[in-house]
Structure formats: structure tokens, C-alpha cells
N, C-alpha and C positions, 0 to 999 in steps of 0.2 A: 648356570643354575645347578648343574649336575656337582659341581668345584665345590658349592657353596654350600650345596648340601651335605656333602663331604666332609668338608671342613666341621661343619655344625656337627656330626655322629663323631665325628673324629675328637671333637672335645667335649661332648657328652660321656664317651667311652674311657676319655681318661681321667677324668674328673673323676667318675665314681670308681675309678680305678685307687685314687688316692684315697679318696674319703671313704672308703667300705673297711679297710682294716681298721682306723687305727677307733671308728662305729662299734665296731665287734668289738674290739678290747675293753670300750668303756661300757657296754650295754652290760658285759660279762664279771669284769675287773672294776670298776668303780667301785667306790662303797656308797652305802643311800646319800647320804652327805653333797658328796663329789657328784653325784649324777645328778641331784635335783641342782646345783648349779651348772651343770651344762645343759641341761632342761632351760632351765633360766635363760642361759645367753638365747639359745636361740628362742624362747620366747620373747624377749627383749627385741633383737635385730626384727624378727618376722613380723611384731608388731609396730615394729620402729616405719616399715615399709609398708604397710598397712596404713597409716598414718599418713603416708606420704600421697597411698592412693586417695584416700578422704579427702587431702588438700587442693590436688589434681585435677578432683571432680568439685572444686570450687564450694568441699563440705567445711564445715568448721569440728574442732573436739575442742576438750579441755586436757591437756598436755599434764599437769598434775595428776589428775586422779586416774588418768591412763596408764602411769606409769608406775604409782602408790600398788593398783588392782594389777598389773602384770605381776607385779610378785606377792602381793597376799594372794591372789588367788593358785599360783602355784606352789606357795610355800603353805597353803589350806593343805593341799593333795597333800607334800610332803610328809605334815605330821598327821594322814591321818586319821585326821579327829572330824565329824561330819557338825557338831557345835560352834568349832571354830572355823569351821571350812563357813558353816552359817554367818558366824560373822563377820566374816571376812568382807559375806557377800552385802551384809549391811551395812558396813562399814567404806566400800567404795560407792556403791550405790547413793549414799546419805549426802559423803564428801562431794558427789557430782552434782547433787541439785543443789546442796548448800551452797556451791562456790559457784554456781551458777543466778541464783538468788541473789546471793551479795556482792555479786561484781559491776564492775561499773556499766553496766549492758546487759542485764536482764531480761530485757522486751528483744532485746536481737538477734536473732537464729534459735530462738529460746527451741522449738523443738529439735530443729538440726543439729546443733550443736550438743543436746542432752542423749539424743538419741546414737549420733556418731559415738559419743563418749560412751557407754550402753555398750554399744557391738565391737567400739575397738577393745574394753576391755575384757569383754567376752567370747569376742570369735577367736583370737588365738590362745591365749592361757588358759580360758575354761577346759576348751576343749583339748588343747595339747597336751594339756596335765595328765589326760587320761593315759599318758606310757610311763607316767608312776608306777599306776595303778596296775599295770597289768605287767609290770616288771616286780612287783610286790606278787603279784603271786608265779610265776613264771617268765623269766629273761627270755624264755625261749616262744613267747607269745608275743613280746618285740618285735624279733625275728621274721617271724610266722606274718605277721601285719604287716613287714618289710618286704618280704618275698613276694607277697599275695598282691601288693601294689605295684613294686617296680616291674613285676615282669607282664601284670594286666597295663601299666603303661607300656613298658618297653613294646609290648605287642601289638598295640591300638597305634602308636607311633611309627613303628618302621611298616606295618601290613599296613595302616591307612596314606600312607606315603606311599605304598606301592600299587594299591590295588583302589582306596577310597574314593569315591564316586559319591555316592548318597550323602548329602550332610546331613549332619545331626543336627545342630540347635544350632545354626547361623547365625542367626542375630548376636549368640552370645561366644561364640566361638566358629568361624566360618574353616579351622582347615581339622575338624573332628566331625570322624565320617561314621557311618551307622558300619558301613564294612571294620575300620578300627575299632567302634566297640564289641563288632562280634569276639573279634581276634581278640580285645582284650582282656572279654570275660573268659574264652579259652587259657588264655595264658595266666591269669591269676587262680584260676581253680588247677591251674593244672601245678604251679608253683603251690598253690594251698595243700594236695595232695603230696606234693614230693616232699616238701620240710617236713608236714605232719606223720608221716611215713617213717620219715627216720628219724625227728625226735621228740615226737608226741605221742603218748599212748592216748587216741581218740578215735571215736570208730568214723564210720564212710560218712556217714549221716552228717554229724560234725562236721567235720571239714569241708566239706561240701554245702551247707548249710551258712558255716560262720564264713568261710571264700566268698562266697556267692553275696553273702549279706557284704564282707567287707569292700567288693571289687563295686556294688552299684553306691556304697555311702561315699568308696574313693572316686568315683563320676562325678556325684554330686559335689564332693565339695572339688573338685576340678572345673566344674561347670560355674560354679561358685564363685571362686577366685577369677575366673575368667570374665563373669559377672562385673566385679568389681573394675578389672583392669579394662574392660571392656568401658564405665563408665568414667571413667581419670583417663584413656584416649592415651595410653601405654603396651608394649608388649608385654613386657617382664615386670615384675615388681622391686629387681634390681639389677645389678649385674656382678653378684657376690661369687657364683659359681662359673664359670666359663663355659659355655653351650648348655646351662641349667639357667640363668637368669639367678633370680633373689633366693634368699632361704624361704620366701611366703610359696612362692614359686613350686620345690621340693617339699615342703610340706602339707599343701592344701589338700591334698587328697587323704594325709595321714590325718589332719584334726576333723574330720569323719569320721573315717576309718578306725580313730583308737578308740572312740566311744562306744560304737556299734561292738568293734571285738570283747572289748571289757562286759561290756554288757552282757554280752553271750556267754560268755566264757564264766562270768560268774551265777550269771542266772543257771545254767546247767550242770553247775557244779562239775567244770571236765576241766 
């Protein structure tokens, strides 16, 4: 067990060993163009496996209009424009009931089926778009959202493996322990203070406030995603990353996380 756990930090550690620089360069170096299409991929693949959990869990979607609203709604963010971002949203919304109406099977899984379509193409693009949004006003609130999460995981992960006792939400996640979330709100506010320190001019209050807010919406949608995989009877939602699982996997914490910061960050005008 001792081997295997080893093994598992051993490819956690070097996976994001590879994938953190060449992160940096493009958060920093892209132009808006080039970033909302690698925004895009991984919106694509995270909801590609998303999809996958729906099917798993014996749900139905509508594959067209899933895939139509993964990029209108993140190319809405792109340019933007909050008119077109509107119709973006009436515009998949419409296509899903329409082609749910007219298809040869209307009476069947009618709410399941409308409804999955609904949250697949909502729960990842809506929300992930929001590192647009907050790369438009500062790359370095990226960052900041990146810090504030991997290292409230990193530290709810290795301290609840070493010391976690108490679990947290069993039913939806049995090896996250109330001791890992102490640790990990420690380690996200404590990462939220060391970035915002050296490249944020924000006072204590802030960062402590926007950490705090980001480290409990990065639970939730960890509790979230786990939610899901918990009901399609999976570990991972793929196995894209090597001792990370899928991109839905690496992400779920962040499509919380990026709404909640943007929101702060623009509401307080800091």
C-alpha cells in the first residue's frame, strides 16, 4: 500500500511538474485570440468526460446542442459583450427544447434528457469561462486562483493521508477527512497571502477574504464533481493526466473558484 502510494505522489508530482511551465507561458504570452482557444480545448475534453459521467449514470443528453453551447458560451466570454453572451444563452437553451420536441422520442427521458443537456452545457463552459474574465483584468488573478487551490488541495491531500480520521461527506467522497480540510484551508490562505504579497497590491482584508471565499467554493465544486463520479460508479473522470485522472478531475475546483474570484475582485474594485 505504502509502494502505491508512492507511486501515485510520484506521478502527481511530475505531471504538474511538466504542465506548470509551459501554464505560465500561455496565461502570460498568449494573445486573447490564442487563450480563448485553449480555454476552449479544455472546455471541450472536461465536458467531453462529463458526458461520459451522464451516460455512466444511465442519464441521457443531446450531444448537438452540448457541443454548439460549449463554444457559444465561451466564445460569449470572449468577445465580451453581455447582449451576446444573452444570446448565446437563448440560443442553446431554444436549440435543446426544439430538438428535443422534434425528435423522434419526445415523450422519452423528456425531463432527463433536457435537464442533463441544461447542466452539461452549463456546468463546464459557463463557469470556466470565467478565467477569461479575470485574465482580462489581471493574468495575475489566474495565478492567484491557481495557488489558492493547488496548494488548499495539495494540503488537504498529503495531511488527510497522513493524519485524517474524521470524514467529511462520506456518502459523496469517503477518503476527504474534516483534518484535510482543516489543512486545506491553512494552505490555500496561506498560498493566497504569499502570491498576493509579492504580486498583488491588495490589503490583508482582501486576500484573506477573496482565499477564504475561493478555498470553500474550491470544496464545493470538489464535493461536486465527486458527486457526479460518485453517481456513474468511477474513480476519475478519465485518465488524461497520470496520477491526476481526467481534465474534469483538475478542474472542478477551479469552475467555482473562477466565478467566486471574479466576482470579488470586480465587485471591490481591487
Amino acid at each position: 500500500m505504502s509502494r502505491l502510494l508512492g507511486n501515485e505522489k510520484l506521478k502527481r508530482v511530475l505531471t504538474a511538474a511538466v504542465l506548470i511551465p509551459p501554464l505560465v507561458i500561455a496565461v502570460i504570452k498568449l494573445s486573447h485570440f490564442l487563450f480563448f482557444l485553449l480555454l476552449l480545448v479544455v472546455i471541450y475534453i472536461a465536458t467531453y468526460e462529463f458526458s461520459m459521467l451522464i451516460e455512466a449514470s444511465g442519464g441521457k443528453f443531446l450531444k448537438i446542442p452540448t457541443y454548439i453551447g460549449a463554444f457559444l458560451i465561451p466564445f460569449g466570454f470572449y468577445l465580451n459583450d453581455f447582449k451576446l453572451f444573452l444570446l448565446t444563452v437563448f440560443v442553446v437553451s431554444f436549440s435543446s427544447l426544439s430538438i428535443k420536441l422534434l425528435g423522434d422520442q419526445p415523450l422519452e427521458s423528456t425531463f432527463n434528457t433536457v435537464g442533463n443537456t441544461f447542466l452539461n452545457i452549463f456546468y463546464v463552459p459557463f463557469f470556466f469561462s470565467f478565467i477569461m474574465l479575470l485574465r482580462n483584468i489581471n493574468f495575475h488573478y489566474i495565478f492567484y486562483l491557481f495557488v489558492v487551490i493547488f496548494l488548499s488541495d495539495t494540503f488537504a491531500y498529503f495531511f488527510g493521508i497522513r493524519f485524517g480520521k474524521k470524514r467529511l461527506y462520506e456518502i459523496i467522497s469517503p477518503k476527504k477527512s474534516i483534518e484535510g480540510l482543516l489543512a486545506g484551508i491553512l494552505g490555500g490562505l496561506s498560498g493566497g497571502l504569499l502570491y498576493a504579497y509579492i504580486f498583488l497590491d491588495i490589503s490583508l482584508i482582501h486576500i484573506f477574504a477573496s482565499s477564504g471565499l475561493v478555498v470553500f467554493a474550491g470544496v464545493i465544486g470538489d464535493l461536486t464533481e465527486s458527486m457526479f463520479k460518485r453517481k456513474a460508479g468511477v474513480k476519475d473522470s478519465g485518465n488524461i493526466f497520470p496520477g491526476h485522472g481526467g481534465m474534469l478531475d483538475r478542474v472542478d475546483a477551479l469552475l467555482f473558484g473562477a466565478p467566486v474570484l471574479y466576482f470579488y475582485v470586480s465587485s471591490m474594485g481591487i
